[in-house]
Structure formats: C-alpha cells, structure tokens
N, C-alpha and C positions, 0 to 999 in steps of 0.2 A: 526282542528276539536275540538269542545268544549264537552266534557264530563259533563252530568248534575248530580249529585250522590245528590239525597235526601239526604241521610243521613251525609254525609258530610258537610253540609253548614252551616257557620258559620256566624254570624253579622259580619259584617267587623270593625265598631265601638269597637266591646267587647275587652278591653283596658288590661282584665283579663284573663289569659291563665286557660284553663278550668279544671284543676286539682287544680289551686293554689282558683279557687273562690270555687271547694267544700269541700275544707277545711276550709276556711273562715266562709263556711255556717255553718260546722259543731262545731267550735269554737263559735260561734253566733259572728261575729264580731262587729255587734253591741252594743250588750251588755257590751262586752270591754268596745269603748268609752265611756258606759256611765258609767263604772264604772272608768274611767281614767278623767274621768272630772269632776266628787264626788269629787277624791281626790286631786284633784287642785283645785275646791273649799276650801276643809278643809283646803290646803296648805295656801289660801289667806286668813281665817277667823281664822289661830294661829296666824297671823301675822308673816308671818315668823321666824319661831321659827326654822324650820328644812332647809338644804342646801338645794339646788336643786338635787346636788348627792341624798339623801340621798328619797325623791320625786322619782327622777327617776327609783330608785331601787325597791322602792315601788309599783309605776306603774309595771316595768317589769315583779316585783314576782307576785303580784297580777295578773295580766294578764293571766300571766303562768298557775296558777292555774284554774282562772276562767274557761279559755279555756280546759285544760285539764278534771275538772270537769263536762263541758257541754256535753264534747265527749264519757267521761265514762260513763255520764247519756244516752247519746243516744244507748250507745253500751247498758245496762244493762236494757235497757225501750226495746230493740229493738220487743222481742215478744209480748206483747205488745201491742206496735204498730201497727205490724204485723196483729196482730187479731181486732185490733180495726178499722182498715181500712176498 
C-alpha cells in the first residue's frame, strides 16, 4: 500500500540535501563564485606573481568572510525584513 504525504515529497532529481542548500542560500553561494573568479582574474593580470597556495588561501579566507558577512547581515536585517514583507 502506497502512502501519499504532501508534505513530504521531495524532487527526486534534487542532487542537494535540504539543509546543506539552505545554507548555501544563506551564504549567497553565488556571490562567492563571483567573488572567487575576481580573484583568479587578478591572479592572471599580476602575471603570476603570487603561488597558487598562496591564491588558494586567499580564495578560502575571503570566502569565509564573505559568507559569514552575508549570514550576519541576514541575521541583523532580519526585523526588517520581517516588516517589510
């Protein structure tokens, strides 16, 4: 016997488990890449000037922050929000 629950149903496609994509959202994962592909830009217009380690690290910290800044802005805008909805 098949049990049909609305609220359970999930895409079968969605390749993203539902807790890890709303963190994602809340990080703007987007935004990342675009700020991860600035910097490999700049990487390619010093002419190599800096290692790839040192890019990489770059990338990371930067990331770290961006994301972290985005969450704290949503946490800190949240009322807000809230009322502007």
């Amino acid at each position: 016997m098949m049990h049909n629950n609305s609220t359970t149903t999930q895409n079968k496609w969605n390749i993203i488990p539902v807790g890890v994509s709303d963190y994602l959202e809340l990080v703007r994962i987007n935004n990342i890449f675009i700020a991860m592909g600035s910097m490999l830009v700049v990487f390619y217009l010093t002419n190599y000037q800096y290692s790839m380690w040192e890019i990489f690290l770059l990338m990371v910290s930067a990331s770290a922050i961006l994301g972290a800044g985005n969450a704290l802005n949503d946490y800190c805008d949240l009322t807000a929000d809230i009322i502007n909805r």
